[in-house]
N, C-alpha and C positions, 0 to 999 in steps of 0.2 A: 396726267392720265388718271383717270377712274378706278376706281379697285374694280368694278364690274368689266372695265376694259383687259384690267389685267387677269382675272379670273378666265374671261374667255378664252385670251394668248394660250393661258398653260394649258386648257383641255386640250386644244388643238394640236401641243405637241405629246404623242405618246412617251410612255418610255424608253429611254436609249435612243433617241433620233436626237438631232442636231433641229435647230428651229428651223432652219429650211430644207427641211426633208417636212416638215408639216403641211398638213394639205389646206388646200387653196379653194376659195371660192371659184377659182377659173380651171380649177380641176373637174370640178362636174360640167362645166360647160365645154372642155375641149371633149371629156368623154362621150358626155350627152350628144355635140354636135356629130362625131364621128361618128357616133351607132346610126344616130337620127339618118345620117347619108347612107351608109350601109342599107338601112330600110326603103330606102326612096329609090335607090339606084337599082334599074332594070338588070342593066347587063350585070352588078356585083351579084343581084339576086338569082337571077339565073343559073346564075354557075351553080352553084350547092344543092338548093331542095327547090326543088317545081312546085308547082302549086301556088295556093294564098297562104302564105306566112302573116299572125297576127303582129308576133313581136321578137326582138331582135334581147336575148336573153343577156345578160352580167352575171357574171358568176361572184357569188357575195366577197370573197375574199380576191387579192391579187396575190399574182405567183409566191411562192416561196422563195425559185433559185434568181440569179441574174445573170443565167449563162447568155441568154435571148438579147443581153442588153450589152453586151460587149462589141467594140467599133466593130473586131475583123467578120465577127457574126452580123452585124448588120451588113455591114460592106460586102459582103457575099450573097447576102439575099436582095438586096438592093440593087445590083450591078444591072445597067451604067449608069442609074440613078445615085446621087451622092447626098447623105445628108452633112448639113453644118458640123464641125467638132465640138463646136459650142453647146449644139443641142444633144448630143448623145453622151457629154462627161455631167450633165446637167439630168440627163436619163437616168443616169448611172449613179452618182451622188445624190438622187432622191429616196432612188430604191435600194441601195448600197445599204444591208445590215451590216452586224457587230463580225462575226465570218467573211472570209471573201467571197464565196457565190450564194450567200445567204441574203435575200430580199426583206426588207420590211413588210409583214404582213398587214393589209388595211382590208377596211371594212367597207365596203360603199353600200350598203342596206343604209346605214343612216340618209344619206346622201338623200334628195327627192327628184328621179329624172321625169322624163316625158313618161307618159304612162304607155309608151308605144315599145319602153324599156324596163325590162322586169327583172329585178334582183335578186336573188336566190343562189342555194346549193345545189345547181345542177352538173350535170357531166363535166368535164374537165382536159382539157388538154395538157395539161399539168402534171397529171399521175393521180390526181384524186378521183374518188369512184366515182364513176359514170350513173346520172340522174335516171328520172324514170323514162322511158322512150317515148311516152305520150306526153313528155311537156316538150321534149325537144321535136316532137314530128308537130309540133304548132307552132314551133319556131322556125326565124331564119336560119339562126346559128347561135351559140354560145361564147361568149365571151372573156375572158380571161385578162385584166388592163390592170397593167403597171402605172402610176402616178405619172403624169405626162413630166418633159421634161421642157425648160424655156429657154429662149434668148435671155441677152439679161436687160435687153429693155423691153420684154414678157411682150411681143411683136409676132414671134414665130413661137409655134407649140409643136413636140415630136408626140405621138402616142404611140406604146407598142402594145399588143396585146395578142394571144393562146387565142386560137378558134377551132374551134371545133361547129358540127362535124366533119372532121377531115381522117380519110383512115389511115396516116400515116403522121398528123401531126400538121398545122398550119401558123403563121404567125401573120399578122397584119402590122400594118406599120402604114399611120397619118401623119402627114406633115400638114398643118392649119395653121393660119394667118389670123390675128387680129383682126375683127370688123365692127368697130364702135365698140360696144360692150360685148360683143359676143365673138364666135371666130369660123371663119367657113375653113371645106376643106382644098387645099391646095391639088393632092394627089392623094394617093392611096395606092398600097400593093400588097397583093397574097403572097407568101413564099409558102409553098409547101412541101412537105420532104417525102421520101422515098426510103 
């Protein structure tokens, strides 16, 4: 191995993570692929804001807590849909900080998605302050994505992620499949609360 090989290794992992909580070249493409359907998809688009939406927004940072990533919270938002066990201790072990409901916070500004995908500090379903209203009235919606989580022969990907606008709070949850180098979406679901 290269000292340039191993230079790269270490950026990759912050500090206080474990090497596989470090992110992944197929992390921006399960993200990327997800929002990208999100934008495309009539009936998801309909639901939220009418009109032409240009771009479907990422909120720069991922969540702080990982209340959103625990089984019995999925499995209640989820019902009668089930995901893997595999995939959601794999959810959970990525974004699992040094605390117990403390998340690793990452950055996805570095990241380069489709440009139909715009990075930024905007509003937040999260608890952080709410962006300017005229970046999100040009958007679909805001996004909020936890580090996806995988099978462990990286086959199935889970993505959970905060969306807003919703005025009581929303979470999305993708289950995507491997396709050659890239990964389509399998299913897709809003839970939103009350």
């Amino acid at each position: 191995m290269s000292w340039a090989l191993v230079a790269v290794a270490l950026v990759t992992v912050q500090a206080g993570q474990r090497p596989d909580q470090a992110l992944v070249p197929d992390d921006r493409l399960v993200i990327e692929t997800a929002l990208l359907h999100f934008y495309t998809e009539k009936g998801i688009k309909s639901k939220f804001i009418p009109g032409v939406s240009r771009v479907v927004m990422l909120h720069r940072w991922s969540p702080e807590k990982t209340g959103f990533l625990m089984e019995e919270q999925i499995d209640s938002e989820l019902r009668p849909r089930k995901l893997p066990r595999e995939l959601i201790r794999s959810l959970m072990a990525r974004n699992q900080g040094k605390q117990e409901f403390d998340a690793i916070v990452r950055d996805w500004k570095p990241m380069k998605f489709n440009p139909r995908i715009e990075v930024g500090e905007y509003g937040s379903l999260m608890g952080r302050r709410r962006g300017p209203e005229a970046l999100e009235r040009r958007s679909l919606g805001v996004f909020d994505c936890y580090a996806p989580g995988y099978s462990r022969d990286k086959s199935t990907a889970v993505l959970r992620a905060g969306f807003s606008p919703s005025a009581h709070g929303a979470m999305a949850t993708y289950l995507l499949k491997r396709k050659g180098s890239g990964w389509r979406v399998l299913w897709c679901k809003f839970s939103y609360f009350a």
